[in-house]
C-alpha positions as CSV (number, residue, x, y, z in Angstrom):
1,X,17.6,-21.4,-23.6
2,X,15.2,-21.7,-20.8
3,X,12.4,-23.9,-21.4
4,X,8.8,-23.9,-19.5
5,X,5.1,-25.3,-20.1
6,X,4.8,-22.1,-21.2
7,X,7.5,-20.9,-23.3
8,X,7.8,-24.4,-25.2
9,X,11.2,-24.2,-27.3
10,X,12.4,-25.5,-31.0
11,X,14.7,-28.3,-30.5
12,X,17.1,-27.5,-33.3
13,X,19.8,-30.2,-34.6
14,X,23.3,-28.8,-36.5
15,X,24.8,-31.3,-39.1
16,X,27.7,-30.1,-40.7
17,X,30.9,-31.4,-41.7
18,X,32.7,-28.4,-40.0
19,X,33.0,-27.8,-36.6
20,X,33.7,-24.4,-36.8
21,X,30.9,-24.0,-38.7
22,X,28.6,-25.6,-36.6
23,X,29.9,-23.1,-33.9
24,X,28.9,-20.3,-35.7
25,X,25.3,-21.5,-37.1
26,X,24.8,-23.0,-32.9
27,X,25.6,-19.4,-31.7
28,X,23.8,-17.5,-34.1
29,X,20.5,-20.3,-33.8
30,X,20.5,-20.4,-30.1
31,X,20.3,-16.5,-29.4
32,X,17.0,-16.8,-30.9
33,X,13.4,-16.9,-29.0
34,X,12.6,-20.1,-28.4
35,X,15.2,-22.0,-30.0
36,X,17.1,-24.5,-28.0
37,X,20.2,-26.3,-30.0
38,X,19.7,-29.7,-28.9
39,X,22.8,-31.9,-30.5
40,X,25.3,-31.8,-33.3
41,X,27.7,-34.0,-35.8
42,X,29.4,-34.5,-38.9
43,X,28.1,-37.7,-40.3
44,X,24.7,-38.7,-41.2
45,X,24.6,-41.9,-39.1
46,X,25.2,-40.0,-35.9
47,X,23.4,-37.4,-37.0
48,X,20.0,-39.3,-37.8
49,X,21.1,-41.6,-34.4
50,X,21.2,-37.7,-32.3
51,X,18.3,-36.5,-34.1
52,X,16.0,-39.3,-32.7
53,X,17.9,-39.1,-29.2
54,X,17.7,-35.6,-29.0
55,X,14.1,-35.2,-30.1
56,X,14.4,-32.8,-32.7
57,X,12.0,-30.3,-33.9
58,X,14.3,-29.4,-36.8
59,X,17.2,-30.8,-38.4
60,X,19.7,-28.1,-40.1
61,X,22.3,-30.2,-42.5
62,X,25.1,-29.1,-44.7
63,X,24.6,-31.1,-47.9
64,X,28.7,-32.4,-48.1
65,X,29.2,-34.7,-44.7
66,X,32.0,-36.0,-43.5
67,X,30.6,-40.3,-44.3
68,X,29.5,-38.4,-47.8
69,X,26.5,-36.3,-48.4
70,X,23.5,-35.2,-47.1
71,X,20.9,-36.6,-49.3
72,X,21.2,-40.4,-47.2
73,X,19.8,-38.2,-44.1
74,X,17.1,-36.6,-46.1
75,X,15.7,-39.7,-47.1
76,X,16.0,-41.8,-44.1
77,X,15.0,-38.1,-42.1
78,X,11.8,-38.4,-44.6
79,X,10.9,-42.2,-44.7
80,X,11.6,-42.8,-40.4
81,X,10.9,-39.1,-39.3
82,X,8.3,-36.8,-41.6
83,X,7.5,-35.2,-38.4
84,X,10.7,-33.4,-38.3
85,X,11.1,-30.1,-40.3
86,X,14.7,-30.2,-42.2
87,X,16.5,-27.4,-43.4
88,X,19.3,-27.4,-46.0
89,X,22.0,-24.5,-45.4
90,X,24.5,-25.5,-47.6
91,X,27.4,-23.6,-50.0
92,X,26.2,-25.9,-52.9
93,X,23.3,-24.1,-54.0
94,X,22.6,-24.5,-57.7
95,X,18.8,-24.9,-59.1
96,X,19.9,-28.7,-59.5
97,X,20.6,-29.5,-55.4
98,X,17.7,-27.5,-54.4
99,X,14.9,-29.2,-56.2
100,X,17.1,-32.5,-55.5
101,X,17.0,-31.4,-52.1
102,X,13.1,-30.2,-52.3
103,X,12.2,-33.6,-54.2
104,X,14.4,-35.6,-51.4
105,X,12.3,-34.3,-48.3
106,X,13.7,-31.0,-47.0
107,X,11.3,-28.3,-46.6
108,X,13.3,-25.6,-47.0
109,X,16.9,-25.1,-48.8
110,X,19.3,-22.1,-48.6
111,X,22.6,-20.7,-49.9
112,X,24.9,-20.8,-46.8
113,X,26.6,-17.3,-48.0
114,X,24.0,-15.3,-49.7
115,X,20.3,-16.8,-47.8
116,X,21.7,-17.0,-44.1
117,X,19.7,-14.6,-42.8
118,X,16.9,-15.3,-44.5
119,X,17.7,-18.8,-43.3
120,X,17.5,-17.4,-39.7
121,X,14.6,-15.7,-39.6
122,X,12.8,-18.7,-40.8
123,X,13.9,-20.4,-38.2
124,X,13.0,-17.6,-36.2
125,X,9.5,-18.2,-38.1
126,X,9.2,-21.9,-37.2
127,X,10.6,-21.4,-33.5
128,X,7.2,-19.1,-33.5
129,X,4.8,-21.3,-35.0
130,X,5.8,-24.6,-32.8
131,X,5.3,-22.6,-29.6
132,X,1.9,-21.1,-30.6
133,X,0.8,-25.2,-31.8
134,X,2.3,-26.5,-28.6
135,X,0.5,-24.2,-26.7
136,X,-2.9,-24.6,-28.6
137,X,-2.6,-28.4,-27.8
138,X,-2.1,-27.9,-24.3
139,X,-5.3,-25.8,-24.3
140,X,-3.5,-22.4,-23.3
141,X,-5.8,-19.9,-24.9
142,X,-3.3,-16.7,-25.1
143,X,-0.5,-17.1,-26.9
């Protein structure tokens, strides 16, 4: 994804356990205006250590990680990070993990299987809504 003063991008960052799976949600993501996949991983340390490296506008994490789940990045995402916008796309979707999840500091949880593309056009959504803010901030009138 090209990036400009005035086409501003989403910096998106996968966490997922899978790798195959982050290849799929990356090539899907990426496609879309304005969203630029910035960094991956498995594991919540390297995930929350990318996250800050890669200066992420979003964070998309799988609940089950590969050092255990993804609650530890929520909360440390929450207490060091409120700035970023996290997104849970996850196969363990019962009422119970999304208001943990909700209650833990994501601001938006979906099924991995039956939400995906609702999932997407959210992200779609937020890619939308950053470049309008960034833009208003720079003082660029037309959006």
């Amino acid at each position: 994804m090209n990036s400009s003063p005035n086409r501003p991008t989403l910096r998106v960052f996968l966490v997922d356990d899978a790798v195959s799976v982050r290849r799929r949600i990356a090539a899907l993501l990426s496609v879309l205006d304005g969203v630029e996949i910035v960094g991956e991983a498995e594991e919540s340390g390297a995930a929350f250590a990318g996250i800050d490296t890669g200066v992420a506008d979003l964070v998309v994490t799988e609940l089950h990680l590969s050092d255990g789940t993804g609650m530890e990045l929520l909360a440390l995402l929450a207490q060091r990070m409120p700035q970023v916008i996290v997104m849970v796309l996850t196969n363990h979707s019962s009422a119970w993990f999304r208001r943990a999840c909700l209650t833990g500091g994501a601001h938006y949880f979906f099924d991995k299987t039956s939400e995906f593309d609702l999932a997407r056009s959210t992200v779609q959504r937020i890619a939308r809504e950053h470049r309008t803010r960034v833009l208003l901030q720079s003082g660029v009138r037309h959006v």
